[in-house]
VEXLO-293692 format. One line per field, with one value per residue (C-alpha): y, z, x; residue in three letters; residue number from 1. Coordinates in nm, 4 decimals. Last residue first. Example, Ala and Ser with C-alpha at 12.3 -4.5 7.8 and 13.67 -1.06 7.14 Angstrom:
<nodes>
Y [-0.1060; -0.4500]
Z [0.7140; 0.7800]
X [1.3670; 1.2300]
residuo [SER; ALA]
num [2; 1]
</nodes>
This chain:
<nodes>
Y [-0.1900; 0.0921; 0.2037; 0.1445; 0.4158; 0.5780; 0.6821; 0.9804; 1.1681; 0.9607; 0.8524; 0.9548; 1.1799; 1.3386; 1.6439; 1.4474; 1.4586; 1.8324; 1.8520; 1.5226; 1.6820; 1.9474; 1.6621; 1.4243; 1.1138; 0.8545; 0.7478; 0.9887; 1.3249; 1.2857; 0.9676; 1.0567; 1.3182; 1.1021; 0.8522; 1.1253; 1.2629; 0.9202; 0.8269; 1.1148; 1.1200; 0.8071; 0.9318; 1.3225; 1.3511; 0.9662; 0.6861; 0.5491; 0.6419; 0.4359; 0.1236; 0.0757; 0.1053; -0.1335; -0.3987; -0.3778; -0.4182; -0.2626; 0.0820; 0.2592; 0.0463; -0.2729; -0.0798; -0.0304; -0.3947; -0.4953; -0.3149; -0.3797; -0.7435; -0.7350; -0.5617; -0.7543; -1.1271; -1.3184; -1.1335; -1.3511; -1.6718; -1.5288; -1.4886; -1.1337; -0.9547; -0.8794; -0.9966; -0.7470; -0.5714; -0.7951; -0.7656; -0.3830; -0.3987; -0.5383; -0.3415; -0.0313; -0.0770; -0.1533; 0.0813; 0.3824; 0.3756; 0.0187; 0.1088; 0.4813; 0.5403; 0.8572; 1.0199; 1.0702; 1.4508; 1.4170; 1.6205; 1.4881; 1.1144; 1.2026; 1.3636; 1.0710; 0.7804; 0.9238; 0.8758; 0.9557; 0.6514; 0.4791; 0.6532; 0.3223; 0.4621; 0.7511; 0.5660; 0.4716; 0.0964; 0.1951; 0.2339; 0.4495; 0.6605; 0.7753; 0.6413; 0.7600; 0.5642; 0.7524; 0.5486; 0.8493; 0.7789; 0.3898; 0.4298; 0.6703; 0.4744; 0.1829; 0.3576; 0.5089; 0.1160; -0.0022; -0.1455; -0.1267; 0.0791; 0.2578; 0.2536; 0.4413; 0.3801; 0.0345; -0.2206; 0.1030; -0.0014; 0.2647; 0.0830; -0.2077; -0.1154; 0.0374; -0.2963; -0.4283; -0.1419; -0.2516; -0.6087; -0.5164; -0.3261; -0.5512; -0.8074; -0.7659; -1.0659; -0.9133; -0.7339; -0.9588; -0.9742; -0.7242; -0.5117; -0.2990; -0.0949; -0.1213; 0.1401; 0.1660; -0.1217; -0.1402; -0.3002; -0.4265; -0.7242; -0.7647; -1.1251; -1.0830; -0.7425; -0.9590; -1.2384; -0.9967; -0.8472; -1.1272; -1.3152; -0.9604; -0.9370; -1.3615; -1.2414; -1.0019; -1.2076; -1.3401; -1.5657; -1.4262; -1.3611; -1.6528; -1.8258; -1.5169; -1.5170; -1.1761; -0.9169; -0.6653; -0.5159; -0.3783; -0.0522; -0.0421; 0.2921; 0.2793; 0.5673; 0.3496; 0.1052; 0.3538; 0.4981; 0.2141; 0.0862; 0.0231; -0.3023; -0.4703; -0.2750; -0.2477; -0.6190; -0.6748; -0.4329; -0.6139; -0.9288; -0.8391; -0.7319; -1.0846; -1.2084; -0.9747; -1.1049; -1.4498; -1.4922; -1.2090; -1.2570; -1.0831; -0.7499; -0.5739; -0.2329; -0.0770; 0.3376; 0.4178; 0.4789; 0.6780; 0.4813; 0.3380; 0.1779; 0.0891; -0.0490; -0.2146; -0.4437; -0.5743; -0.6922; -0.8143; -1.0137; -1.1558; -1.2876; -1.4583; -1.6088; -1.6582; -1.9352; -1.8302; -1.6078; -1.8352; -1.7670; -1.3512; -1.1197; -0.9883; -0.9027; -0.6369; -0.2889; -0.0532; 0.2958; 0.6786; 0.9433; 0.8454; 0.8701; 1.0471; 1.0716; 1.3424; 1.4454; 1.1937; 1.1308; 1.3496; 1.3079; 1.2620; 1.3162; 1.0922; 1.1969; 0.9378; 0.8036; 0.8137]
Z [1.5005; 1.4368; 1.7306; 1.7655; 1.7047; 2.0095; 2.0402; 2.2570; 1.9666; 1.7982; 1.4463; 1.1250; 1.0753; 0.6869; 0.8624; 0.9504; 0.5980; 0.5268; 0.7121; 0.5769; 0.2287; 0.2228; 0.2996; 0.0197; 0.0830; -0.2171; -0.3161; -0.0546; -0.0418; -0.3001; -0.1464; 0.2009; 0.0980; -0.0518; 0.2228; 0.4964; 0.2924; 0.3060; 0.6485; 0.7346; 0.4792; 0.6099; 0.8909; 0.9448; 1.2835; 1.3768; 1.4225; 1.0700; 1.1962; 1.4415; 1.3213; 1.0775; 1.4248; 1.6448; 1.3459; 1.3204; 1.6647; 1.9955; 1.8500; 1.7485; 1.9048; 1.7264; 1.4146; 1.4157; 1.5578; 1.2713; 1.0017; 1.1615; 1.1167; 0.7862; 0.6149; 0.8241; 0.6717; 0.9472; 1.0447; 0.8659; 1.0170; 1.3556; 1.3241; 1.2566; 1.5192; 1.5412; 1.2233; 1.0654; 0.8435; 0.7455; 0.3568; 0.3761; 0.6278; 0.4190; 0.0814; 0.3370; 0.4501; 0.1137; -0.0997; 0.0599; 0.2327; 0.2240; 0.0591; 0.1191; 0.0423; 0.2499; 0.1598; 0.3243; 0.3757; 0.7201; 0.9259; 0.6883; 0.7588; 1.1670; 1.1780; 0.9923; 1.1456; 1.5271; 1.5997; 1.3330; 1.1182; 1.3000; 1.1454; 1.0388; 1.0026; 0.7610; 0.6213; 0.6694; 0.5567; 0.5237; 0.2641; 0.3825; 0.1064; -0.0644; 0.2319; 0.1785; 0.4846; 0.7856; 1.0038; 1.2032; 0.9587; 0.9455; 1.3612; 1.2957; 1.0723; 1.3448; 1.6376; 1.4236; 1.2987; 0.9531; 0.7298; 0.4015; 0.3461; 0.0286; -0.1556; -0.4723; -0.8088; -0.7897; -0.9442; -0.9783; -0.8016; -0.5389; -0.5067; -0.5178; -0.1902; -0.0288; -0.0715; 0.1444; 0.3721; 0.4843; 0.5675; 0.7814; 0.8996; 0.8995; 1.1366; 1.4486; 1.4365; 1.6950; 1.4945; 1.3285; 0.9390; 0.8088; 0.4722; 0.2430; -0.0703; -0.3835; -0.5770; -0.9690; -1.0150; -1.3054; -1.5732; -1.5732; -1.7329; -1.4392; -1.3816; -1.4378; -1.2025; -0.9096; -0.9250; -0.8913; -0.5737; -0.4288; -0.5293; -0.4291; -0.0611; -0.0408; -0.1051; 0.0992; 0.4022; 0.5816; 0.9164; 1.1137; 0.8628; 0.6320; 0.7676; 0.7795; 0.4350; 0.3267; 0.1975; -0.0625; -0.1854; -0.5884; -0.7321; -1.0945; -1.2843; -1.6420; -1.8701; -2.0363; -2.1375; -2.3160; -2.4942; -2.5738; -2.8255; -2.8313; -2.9551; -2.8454; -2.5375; -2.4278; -2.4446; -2.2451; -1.9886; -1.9480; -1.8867; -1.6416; -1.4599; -1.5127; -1.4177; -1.0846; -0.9734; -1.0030; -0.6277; -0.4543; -0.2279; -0.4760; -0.4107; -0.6063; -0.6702; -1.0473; -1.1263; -1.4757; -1.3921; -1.6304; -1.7676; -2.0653; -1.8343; -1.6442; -1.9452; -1.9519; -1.6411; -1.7095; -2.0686; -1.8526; -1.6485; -1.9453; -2.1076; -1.7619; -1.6608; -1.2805; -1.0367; -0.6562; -0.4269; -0.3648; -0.7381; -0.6549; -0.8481; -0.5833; -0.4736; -0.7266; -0.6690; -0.9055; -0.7691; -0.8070; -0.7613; -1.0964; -0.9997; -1.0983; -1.0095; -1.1034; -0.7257; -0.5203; -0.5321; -0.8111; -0.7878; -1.0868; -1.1778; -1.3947; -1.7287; -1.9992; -2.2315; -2.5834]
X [0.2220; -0.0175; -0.1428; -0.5634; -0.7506; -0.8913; -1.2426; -1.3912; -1.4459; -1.6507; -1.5429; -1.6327; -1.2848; -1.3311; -1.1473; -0.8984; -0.7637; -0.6351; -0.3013; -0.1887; -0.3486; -0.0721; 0.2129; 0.0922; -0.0986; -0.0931; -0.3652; -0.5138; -0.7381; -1.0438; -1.1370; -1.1259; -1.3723; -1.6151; -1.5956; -1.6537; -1.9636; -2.1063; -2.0585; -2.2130; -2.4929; -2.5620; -2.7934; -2.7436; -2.8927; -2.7584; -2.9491; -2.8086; -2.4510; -2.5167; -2.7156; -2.3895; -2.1463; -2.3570; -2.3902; -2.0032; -1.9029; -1.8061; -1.8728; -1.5535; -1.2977; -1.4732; -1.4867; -1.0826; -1.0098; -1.2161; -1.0147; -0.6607; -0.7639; -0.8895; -0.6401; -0.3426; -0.5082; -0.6186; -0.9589; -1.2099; -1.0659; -1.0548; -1.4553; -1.5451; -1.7941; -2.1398; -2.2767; -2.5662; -2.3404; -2.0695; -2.0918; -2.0627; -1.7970; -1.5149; -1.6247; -1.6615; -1.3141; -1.1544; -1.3417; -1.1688; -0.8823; -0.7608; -0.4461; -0.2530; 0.1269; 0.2557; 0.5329; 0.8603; 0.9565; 1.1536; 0.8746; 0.5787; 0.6896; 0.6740; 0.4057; 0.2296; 0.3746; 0.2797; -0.0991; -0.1929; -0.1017; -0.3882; -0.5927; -0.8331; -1.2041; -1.1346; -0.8798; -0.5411; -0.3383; 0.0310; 0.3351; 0.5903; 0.7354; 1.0856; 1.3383; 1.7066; 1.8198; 2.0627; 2.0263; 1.8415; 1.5455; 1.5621; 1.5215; 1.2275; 1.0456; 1.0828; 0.9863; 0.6806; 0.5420; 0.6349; 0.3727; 0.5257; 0.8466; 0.9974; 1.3274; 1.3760; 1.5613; 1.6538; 1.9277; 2.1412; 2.4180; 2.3498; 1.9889; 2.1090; 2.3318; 2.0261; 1.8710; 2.2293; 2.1373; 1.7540; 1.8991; 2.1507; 1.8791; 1.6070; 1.9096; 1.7713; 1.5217; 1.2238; 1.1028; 0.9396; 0.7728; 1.0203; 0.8623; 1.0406; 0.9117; 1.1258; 1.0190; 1.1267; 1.2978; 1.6036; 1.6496; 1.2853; 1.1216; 0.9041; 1.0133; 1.3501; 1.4095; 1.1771; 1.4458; 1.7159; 1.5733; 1.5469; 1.9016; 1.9941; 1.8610; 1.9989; 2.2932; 2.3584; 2.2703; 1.9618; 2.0107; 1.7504; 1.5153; 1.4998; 1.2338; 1.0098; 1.0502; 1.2474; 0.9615; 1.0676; 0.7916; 0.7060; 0.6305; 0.5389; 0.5729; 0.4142; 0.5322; 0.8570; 0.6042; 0.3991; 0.7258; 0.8985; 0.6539; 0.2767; 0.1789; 0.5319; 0.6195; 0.2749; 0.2654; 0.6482; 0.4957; 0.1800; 0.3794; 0.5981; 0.2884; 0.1528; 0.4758; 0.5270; 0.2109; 0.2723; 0.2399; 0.2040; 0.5506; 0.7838; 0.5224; 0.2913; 0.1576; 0.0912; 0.1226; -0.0118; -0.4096; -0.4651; -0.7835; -0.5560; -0.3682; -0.6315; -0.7597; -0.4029; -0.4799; -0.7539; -0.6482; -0.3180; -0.5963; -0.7825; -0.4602; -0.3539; -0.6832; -0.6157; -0.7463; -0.8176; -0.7063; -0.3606; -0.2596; -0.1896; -0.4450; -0.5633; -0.2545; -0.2530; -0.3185; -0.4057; -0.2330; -0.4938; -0.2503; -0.1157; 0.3282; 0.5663; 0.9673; 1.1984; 1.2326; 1.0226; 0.6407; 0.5674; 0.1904; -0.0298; -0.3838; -0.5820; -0.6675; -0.8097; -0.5955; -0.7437]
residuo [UNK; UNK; UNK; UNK; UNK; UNK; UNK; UNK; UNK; UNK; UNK; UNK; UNK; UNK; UNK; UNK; UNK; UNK; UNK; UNK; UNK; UNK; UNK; UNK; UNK; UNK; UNK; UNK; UNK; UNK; UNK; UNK; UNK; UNK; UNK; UNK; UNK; UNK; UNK; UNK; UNK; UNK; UNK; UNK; UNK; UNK; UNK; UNK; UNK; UNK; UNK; UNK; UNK; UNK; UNK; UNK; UNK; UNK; UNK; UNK; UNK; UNK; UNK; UNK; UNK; UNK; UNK; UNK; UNK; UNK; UNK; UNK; UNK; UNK; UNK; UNK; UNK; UNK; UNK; UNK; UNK; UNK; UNK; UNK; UNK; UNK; UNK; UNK; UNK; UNK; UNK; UNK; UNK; UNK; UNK; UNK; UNK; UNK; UNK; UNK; UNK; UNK; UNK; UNK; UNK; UNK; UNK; UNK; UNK; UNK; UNK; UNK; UNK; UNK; UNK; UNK; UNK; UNK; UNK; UNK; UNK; UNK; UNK; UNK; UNK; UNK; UNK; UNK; UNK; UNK; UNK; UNK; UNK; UNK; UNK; UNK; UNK; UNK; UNK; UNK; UNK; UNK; UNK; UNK; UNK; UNK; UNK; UNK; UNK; UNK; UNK; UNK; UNK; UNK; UNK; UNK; UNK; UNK; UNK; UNK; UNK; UNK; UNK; UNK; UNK; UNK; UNK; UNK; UNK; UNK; UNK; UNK; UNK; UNK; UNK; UNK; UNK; UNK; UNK; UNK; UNK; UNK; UNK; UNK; UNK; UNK; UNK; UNK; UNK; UNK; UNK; UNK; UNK; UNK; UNK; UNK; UNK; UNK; UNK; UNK; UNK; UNK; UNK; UNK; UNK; UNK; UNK; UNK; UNK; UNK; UNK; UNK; UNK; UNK; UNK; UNK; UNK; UNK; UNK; UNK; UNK; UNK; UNK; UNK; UNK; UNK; UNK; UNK; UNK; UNK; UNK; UNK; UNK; UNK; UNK; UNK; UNK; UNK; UNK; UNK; UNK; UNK; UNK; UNK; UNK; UNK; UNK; UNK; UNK; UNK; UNK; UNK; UNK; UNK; UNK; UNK; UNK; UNK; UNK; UNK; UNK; UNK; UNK; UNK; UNK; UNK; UNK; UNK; UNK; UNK; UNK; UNK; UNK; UNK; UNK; UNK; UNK; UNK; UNK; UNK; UNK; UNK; UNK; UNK; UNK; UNK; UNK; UNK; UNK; UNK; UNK; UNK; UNK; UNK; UNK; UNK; UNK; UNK; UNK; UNK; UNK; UNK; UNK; UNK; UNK; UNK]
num [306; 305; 304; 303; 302; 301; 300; 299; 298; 297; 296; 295; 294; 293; 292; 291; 290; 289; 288; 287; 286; 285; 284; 283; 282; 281; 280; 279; 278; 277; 276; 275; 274; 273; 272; 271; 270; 269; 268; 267; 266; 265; 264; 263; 262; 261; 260; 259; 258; 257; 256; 255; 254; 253; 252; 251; 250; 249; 248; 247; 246; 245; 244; 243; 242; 241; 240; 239; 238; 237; 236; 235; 234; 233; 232; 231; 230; 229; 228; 227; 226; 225; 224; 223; 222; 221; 220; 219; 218; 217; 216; 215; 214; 213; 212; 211; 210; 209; 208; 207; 206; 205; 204; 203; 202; 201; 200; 199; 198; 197; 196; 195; 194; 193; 192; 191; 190; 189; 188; 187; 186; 185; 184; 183; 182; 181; 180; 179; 178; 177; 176; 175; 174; 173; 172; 171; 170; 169; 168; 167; 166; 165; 164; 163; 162; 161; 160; 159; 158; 157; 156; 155; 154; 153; 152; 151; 150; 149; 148; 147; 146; 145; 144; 143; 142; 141; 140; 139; 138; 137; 136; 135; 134; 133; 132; 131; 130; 129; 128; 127; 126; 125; 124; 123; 122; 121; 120; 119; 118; 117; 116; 115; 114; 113; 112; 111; 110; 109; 108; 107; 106; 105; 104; 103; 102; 101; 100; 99; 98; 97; 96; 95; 94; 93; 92; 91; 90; 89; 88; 87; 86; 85; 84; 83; 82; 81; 80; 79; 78; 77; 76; 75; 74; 73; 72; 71; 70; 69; 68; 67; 66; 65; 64; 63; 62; 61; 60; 59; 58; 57; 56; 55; 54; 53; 52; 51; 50; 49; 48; 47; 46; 45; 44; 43; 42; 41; 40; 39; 38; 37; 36; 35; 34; 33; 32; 31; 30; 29; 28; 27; 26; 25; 24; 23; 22; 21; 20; 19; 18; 17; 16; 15; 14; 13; 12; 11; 10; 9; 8; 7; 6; 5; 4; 3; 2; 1]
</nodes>
């Protein structure tokens, strides 16, 4: 029996499990991947409630092994269990190809991702642009919208966008479902600008790192002051560290802390627990709910999200 997860209609017609299994972790670059044992994996979350799958074309075989759950559902359990599960993918041009990218190459993408999820058409496509400084995202940005008119997508999304930039595919005029964006109770970031502005034109909020991903990172840190550039490449990591380094110098200083503190862990803790019951993904009446789980000093600033 499925278990009961609770859902989110993230646009008009469109649910989504609150709680999203993410999936770069199952990329080839993390390490080797037992196909049959991850699409086992990834059906008891299935089966858990969790029905709403992230990816992107860049995760590499990714797409395949979610391809692949669908085309086992389909067979074991018929149309309608593989008709339930939502899968949101990324759209990210290489950074090679961004100053010269055309039509073309946005459907060649998107067309590639279509065949390897099995899919006729993609549920969210959420858009990413390495540098800003290549003018041509929106070009870009309205060749997906395109698709999505052709009905080679439902709904468009972004990943990682800063507030300038949510606000320029705003006034373009862009049907954008969600903004996909690392915020937690030690990353908020997103409040100072991407939030307000995403409730005030009704795009939702897509949450990662916001709960076991800071404290997973931190946990096995505690007693190192800071992360060696190696450690802080990937964008998780990095906007992670920069966070505890605002809020205490380093991650020793900010674990000792809260220890020191009248209410020890309990703090840290309680702020964890309520982050968790407010996000995957963030709707408008929990925006105005979440910074109450805030753990850091007041006289901290969150780094801008950029």
């Amino acid at each position: 029996m499925t278990a009961v997860v609770e859902s989110y209609e993230l646009s008009p017609g469109y649910s989504i499990s609150r709680v999203i299994r993410g999936g770069w972790q199952l990329a080839g670059g993390h390490g080797a991947i037992d196909r049959e044992h991850a699409v086992d994996d990834l059906i008891a979350a299935f089966d858990a409630g969790v029905f709403t799958f992230d990816c992107a074309d860049i995760y590499n075989g990714v797409e395949e092994l979610y391809g692949a759950m669908r085309a086992r559902l389909l067979a074991t359990r018929g149309a309608r269990s593989a008709n339930r599960l939502r899968v949101h993918t990324k759209f990210v041009p290489d950074l090679s190809l961004l100053r010269t990218i055309e039509r073309r190459d946005v459907e060649t993408i998107i067309d590639r991702s279509l065949r390897r999820l099995k899919m006729e058409r993609l549920d969210l496509v959420q858009f990413h642009w390495w540098d800003y400084a290549e003018p041509r995202w929106l070009d870009a940005l309205r060749w997906l919208d395109d698709l999505r008119a052709k009905g080679k997508v439902r709904l468009i999304g972004g990943t990682n966008f800063d507030a300038s930039h949510v606000r320029a595919i705003i006034e373009a005029g862009f049907p954008l479902a969600s903004m996909q964006l690392q915020y937690s109770v030690l990353d908020r970031r997103p409040e100072n600008g991407v939030s307000a502005l995403c409730r005030a034109h009704g795009v939702e909020l897509i949450c990662y790192g916001s709960v076991a991903g800071v404290f997973s990172l931190t946990a096995g840190l505690v007693g190192r002051s800071r992360l060696s550039r190696s450690r802080t490449a990937h964008w998780s990591n990095t906007s992670s560290s920069s966070t505890i380094s605002a809020a205490g110098g380093s991650f020793r200083s900010f674990w000792a802390r809260s220890a020191a503190s009248p209410t020890g862990g309990t703090a840290t803790l309680r702020a964890w627990r309520a982050a968790s019951r407010s996000i995957f993904p963030a709707s408008r009446r929990s925006l105005s709910a979440r910074p109450r789980a805030r753990i850091l000093p007041p006289t901290s600033r969150p780094a801008r999200l950029s």
